[in-house]
N, C-alpha and C positions, 0 to 999 in steps of 0.2 A: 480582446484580452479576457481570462479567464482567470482570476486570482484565485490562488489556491493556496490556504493559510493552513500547516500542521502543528498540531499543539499535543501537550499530555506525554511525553517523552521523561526519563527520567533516568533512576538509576537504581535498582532492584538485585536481590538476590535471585540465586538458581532455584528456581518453584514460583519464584513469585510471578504477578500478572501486573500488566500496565495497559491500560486502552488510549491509545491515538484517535484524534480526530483531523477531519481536516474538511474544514469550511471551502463552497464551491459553489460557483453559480450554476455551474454543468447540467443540475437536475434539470434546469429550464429547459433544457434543451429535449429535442421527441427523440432521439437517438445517441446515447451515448457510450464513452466505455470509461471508469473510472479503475484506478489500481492503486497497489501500494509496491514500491519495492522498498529494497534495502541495499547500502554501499558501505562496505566494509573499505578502510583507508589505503588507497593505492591499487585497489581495485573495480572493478564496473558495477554497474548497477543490475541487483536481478529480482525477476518479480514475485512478488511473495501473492498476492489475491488480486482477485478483478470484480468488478460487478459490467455486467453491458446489460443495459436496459431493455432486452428483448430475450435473456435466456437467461438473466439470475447471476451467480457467482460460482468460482472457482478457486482454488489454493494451489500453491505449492505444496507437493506429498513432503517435504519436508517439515511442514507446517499443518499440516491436517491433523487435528484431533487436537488440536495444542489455541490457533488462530482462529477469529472468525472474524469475516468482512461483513459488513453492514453500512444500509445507509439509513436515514430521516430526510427525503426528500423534502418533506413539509420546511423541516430546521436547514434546510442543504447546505447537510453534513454528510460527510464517510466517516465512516468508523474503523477500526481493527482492534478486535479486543484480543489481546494478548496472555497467553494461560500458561504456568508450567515452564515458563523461558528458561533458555539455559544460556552457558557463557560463550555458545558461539553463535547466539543470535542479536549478540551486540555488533551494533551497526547504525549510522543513520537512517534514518528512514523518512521516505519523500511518498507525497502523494502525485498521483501525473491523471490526466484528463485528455479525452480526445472527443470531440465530435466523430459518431459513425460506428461504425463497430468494432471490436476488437480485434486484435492480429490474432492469428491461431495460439492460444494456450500453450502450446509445445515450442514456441518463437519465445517468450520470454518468462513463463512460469517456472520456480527453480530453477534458470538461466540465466547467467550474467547476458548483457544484451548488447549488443554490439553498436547500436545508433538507437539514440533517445526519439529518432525525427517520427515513429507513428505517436508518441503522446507528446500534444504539440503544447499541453502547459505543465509545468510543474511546480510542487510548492518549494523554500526554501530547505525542508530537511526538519525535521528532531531528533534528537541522540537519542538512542536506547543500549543503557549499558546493565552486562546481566554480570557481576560477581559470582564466585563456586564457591 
């Protein structure tokens, strides 16, 4: 098992920023792929950034210029600092972890995803809710 704990969620207006963490044993590992998505209520989960440990990170183009992932492997932590939000990027938002490497970018990047089963842990969720 692989616990994955997200924190830093809240409830902000339209411009404002909020940074997510999400504590993880993952870094231990010599190969991995970490992410963030977000689940908006009654619909599927989709992937907002990634980090894999062999080629750095990725965003959703909905999200670029706005988002940025990061980790502290030393602290192992992921981060998502959040910039500029607006009121449709209120959503839950989960961290998920996988041994291995990551599915292809275009599989769940700005994609609702259709089966959770390539990230086999994932944290409980924190709200992020953005007001106009």
């Amino acid at each position: 098992q692989v616990p994955l704990v997200e924190s830093g969620g809240g409830s902000v207006q339209a411009g404002g920023s909020l940074r997510l963490s999400c504590a993880t044993s993952v870094f231990a590992s010599g190969t991995y792929c970490v992410a963030w998505f977000r689940q908006v209520s009654g619909k599927g989960r989709e992937g907002v950034a990634r980090i894999y440990s062999h080629s750095g990170s990725s965003l959703a183009d909905s999200v670029k210029g706005r988002f940025t992932i990061s980790s502290d492997n030393a602290e192992n932590t992921l981060y998502l600092q959040l910039t500029f939000l607006k009121p449709e990027d209120t959503a839950m938002y989960y961290c998920a972890a996988a041994f291995g490497r990551c599915p292809p970018d275009k599989w769940f990047l700005g994609t609702v995803i259709s089966s959770t089963s390539h990230f086999h842990y994932w944290g409980q969720g924190t709200q992020v809710t953005v007001s106009s």
